[in-house]
N, C-alpha and C positions, 0 to 999 in steps of 0.2 A: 896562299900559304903565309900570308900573312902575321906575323907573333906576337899582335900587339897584345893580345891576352894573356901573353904571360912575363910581360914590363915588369919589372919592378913597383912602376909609380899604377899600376895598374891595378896591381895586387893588394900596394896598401891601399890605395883609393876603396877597394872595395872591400876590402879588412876594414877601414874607420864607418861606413855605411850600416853597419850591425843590424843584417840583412833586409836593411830597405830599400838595397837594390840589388837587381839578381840579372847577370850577364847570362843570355842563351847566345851559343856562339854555335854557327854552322861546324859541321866537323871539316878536318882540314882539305879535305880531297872529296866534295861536295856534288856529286855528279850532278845531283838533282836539281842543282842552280841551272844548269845547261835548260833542263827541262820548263822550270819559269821563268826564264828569258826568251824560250819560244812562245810561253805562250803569251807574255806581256807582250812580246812582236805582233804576234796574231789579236789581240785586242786594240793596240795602236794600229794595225793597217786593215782592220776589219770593221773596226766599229771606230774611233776616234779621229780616224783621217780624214779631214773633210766636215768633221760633226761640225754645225753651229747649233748652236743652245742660246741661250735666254736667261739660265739660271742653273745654280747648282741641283735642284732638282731635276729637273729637266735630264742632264746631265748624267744623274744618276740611275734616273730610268733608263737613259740608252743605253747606260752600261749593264744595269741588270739584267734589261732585256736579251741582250748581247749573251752573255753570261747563259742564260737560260737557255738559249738555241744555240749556242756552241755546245753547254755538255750533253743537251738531247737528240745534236746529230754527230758530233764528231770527235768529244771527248772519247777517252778508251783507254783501260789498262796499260802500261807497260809491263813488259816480263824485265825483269833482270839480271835473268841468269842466262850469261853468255853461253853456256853449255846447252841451252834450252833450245836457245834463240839458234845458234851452231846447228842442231840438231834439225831444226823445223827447214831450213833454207838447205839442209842440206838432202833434207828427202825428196 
């Protein structure tokens, strides 16, 4: 919850910019931050823990790699509606 985007020095900063810079700011109450900090976790203790490489190529293949058999086995929908979810756990 952070306010820095609505400073003062923030505001003119990006009033004098005459649109050559464009702030996208997460919304205040961001759930879905939760959700890419699991899955940067699961990228660092799945594939980068341990990697030695050779080169940023390299590097980037085992992540891609990584990437590719993660969303072809275990990536999956979220629902988000608590009422949904409520409902399914409760049957």
């Amino acid at each position: 919850n952070l306010q820095s985007r609505k400073t003062p020095n923030v505001v003119k900063w990006l009033g004098e910019q005459k649109g050559m810079v464009e702030f996208v700011f997460t919304p205040l109450h961001a759930s879905w931050l939760n959700q890419i900090e699991i899955w940067f976790r699961e990228l660092n203790q799945k594939c980068l823990k341990r990697l030695s490489v050779s080169s940023a190529e390299q590097l980037a293949i085992q992540v891609c790699n990584w990437i590719e058999t993660y969303n072809e086995n275990f990536a999956h929908a979220y629902n988000w509606r608590a009422g949904e979810i409520l409902k399914q756990h409760a049957a």
